[in-house]
C-alpha positions in Angstrom: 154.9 -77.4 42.6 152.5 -76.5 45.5 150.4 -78.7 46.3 146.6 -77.0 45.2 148.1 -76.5 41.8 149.3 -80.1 41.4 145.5 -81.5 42.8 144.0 -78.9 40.5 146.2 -80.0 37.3 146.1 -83.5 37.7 142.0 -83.5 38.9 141.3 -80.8 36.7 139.7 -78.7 39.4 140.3 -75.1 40.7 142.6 -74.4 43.8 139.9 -73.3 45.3 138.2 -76.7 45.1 141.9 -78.3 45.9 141.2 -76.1 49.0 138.0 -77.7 50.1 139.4 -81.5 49.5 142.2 -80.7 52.1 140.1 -79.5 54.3 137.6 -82.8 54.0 141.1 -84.5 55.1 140.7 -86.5 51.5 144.5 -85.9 50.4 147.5 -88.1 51.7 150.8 -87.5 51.1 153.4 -90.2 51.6 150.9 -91.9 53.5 150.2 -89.1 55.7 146.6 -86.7 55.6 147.6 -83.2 54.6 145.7 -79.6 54.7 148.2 -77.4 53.7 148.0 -76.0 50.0 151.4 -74.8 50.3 152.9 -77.7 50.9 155.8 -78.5 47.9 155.7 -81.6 45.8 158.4 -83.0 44.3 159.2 -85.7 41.8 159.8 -88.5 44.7 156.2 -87.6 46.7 153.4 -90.3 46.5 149.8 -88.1 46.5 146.6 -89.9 46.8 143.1 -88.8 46.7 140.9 -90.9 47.9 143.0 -94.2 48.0 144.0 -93.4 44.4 147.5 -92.4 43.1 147.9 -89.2 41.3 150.3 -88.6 38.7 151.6 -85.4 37.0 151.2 -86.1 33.8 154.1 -84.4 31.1 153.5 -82.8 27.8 152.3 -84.4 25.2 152.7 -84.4 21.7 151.3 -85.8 18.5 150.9 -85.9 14.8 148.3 -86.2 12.8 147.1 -86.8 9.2 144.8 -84.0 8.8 141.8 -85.0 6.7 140.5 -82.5 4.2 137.3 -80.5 5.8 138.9 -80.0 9.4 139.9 -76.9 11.1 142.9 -76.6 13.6 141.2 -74.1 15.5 139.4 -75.1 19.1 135.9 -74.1 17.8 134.1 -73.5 14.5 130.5 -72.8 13.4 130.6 -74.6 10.5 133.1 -77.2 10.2 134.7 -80.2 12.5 138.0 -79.2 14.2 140.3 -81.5 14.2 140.0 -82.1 18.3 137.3 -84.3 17.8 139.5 -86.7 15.8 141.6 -87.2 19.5 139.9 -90.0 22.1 142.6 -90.8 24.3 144.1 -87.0 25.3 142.2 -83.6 26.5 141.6 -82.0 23.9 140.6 -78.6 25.1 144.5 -78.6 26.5 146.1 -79.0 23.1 146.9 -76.5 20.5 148.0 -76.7 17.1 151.4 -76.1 16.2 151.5 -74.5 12.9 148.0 -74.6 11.3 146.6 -75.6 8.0 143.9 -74.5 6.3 140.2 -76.4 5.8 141.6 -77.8 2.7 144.6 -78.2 3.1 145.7 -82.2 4.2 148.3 -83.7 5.8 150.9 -83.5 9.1 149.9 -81.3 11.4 151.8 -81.0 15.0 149.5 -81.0 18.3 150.7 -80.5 22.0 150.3 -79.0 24.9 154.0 -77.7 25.3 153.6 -73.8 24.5 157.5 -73.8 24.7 158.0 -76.3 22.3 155.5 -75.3 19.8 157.3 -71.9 19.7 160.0 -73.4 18.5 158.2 -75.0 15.8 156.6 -72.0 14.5 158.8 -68.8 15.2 160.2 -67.6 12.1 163.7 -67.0 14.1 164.0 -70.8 14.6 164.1 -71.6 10.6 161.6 -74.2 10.4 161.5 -76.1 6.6 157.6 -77.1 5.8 157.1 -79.3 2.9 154.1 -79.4 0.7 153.1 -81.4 -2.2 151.4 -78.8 -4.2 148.8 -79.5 -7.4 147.7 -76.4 -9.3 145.5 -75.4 -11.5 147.9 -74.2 -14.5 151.3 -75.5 -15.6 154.2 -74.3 -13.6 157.1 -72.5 -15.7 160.1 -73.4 -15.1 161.5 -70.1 -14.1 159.2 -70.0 -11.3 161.7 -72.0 -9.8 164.3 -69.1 -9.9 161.6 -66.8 -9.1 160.5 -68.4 -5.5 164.1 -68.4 -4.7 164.9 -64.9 -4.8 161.6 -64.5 -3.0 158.2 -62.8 -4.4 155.9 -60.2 -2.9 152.7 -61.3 -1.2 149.8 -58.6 -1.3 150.0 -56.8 1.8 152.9 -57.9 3.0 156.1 -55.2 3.5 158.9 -57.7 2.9 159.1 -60.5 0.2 159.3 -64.4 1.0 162.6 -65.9 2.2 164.1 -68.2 -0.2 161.5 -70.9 -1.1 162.5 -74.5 -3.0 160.5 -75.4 -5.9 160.5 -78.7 -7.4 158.5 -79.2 -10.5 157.2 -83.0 -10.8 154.9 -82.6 -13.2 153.0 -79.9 -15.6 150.8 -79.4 -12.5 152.8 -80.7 -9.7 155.1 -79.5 -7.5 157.0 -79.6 -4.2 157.7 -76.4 -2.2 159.6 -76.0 0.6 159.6 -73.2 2.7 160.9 -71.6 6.1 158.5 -69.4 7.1 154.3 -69.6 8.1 152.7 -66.4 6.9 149.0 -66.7 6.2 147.8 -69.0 3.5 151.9 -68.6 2.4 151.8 -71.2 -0.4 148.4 -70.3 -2.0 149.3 -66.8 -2.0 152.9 -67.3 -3.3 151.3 -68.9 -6.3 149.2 -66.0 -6.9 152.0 -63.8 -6.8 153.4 -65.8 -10.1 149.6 -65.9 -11.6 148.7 -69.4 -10.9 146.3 -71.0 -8.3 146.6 -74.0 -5.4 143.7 -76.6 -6.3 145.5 -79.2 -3.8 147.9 -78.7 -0.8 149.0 -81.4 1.9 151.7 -80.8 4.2 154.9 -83.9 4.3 157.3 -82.6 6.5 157.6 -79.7 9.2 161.1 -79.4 10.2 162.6 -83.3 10.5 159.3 -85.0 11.1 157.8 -86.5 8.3 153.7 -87.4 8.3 153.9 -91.0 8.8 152.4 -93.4 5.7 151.0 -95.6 8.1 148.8 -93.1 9.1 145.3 -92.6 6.9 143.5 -89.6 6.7 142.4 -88.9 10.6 144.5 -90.9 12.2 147.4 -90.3 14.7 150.1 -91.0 16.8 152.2 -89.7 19.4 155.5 -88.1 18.4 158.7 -90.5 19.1 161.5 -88.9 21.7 163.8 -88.3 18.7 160.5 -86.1 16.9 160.1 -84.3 19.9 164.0 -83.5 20.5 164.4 -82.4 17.2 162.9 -79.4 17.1 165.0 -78.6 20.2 168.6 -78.9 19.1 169.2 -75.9 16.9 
């Protein structure tokens, strides 16, 4: 990495102001006062600005128990996003990997790994997504049949992969599905004449929401999380 771009990610400046602290003579490099902007780092080079080490830091990558209310976009005019839930990370340099709705509760995926979160959500990578689904009328059991063979959404050209349903109760249910299309679950419902009064997400791909974890909390994602999404 050149030099200006790693000052400008790690201080969170512009090369242009990376430009100016080399020419103030305020960068070292391996002990030594450097000006050029071109000049390469590597893994093994020891920056300072100012007498203080800098450090490239890596992606990061979290989960969090999405409280009901919250929105997983960057800004909203009328409700909290879930960024302001974060105090330890920049929060304006995460995304959302594979949102949920204001209402909707539960795991939700945050990085800053564009690479990785396109494996999470492109529909060519198969992803499951588990939801623990109450609704407002009881849930025939053929529905079950019916979500597996797929059913058309409103608007949409092509009907739903193959979908698990799992009754638990008159009003319950777990579905599991393998694709993200926009409000999928509450419209699959209303494809079969029922309606979603509860929706929180348990699982996207093998990651699990953590039950330590209340409503707005969250943690980072172990190694074994994060590789998991890269292995198929």
């Amino acid at each position: 990495m050149r030099l200006d771009k790693f000052l400008a990610t790690t201080l969170g400046i512009t090369r242009k102001e990376a430009g100016r602290l080399l020419n103030n003579k305020m960068i070292e490099v391996n002990g030594d006062v450097v000006k050029s902007i071109s000049l390469k780092i590597t893994d093994d080079c020891d920056v300072e600005f100012n007498g203080k080490k800098l450090t490239l830091q890596g992606p990061q990558y979290f989960m969090l128990n999405k409280p009901e209310g919250f929105v997983c976009s960057h800004v909203d005019d009328h409700n909290p996003t879930v960024f302001v839930l974060f105090d330890e990370v920049s929060p304006e340099k995460m995304h959302v990997a594979g949102r949920l709705d204001g209402d909707t509760t539960g795991l939700t995926l945050l990085t800053d790994d564009g690479q990785w979160s396109h494996r999470v959500t492109s529909p060519r990578h198969v992803c499951e997504k588990v939801y623990h689904v109450e609704l407002a009328d009881p849930v025939p059991e053929e529905t079950i049949q019916t979500f597996l063979e797929g059913v058309q959404l409103r608007g949409e050209k092509d009907i739903t992969r193959p979908a698990k349903l799992e009754i638990l109760g008159e009003r319950e249910a777990i579905l599991t599905i393998t694709e993200g299309k926009y409000h999928q679950v509450k419209r699959m419902f209303a494809a079969v004449g029922n309606r979603v009064v509860g929706l929180h997400r348990e699982k996207v791909g093998a990651v699990v929401l953590d039950e330590n974890l209340e409503p707005g909390e969250y943690r980072r994602l172990t190694d074994e999380e994060i590789a998991s999404f890269l292995k198929k």
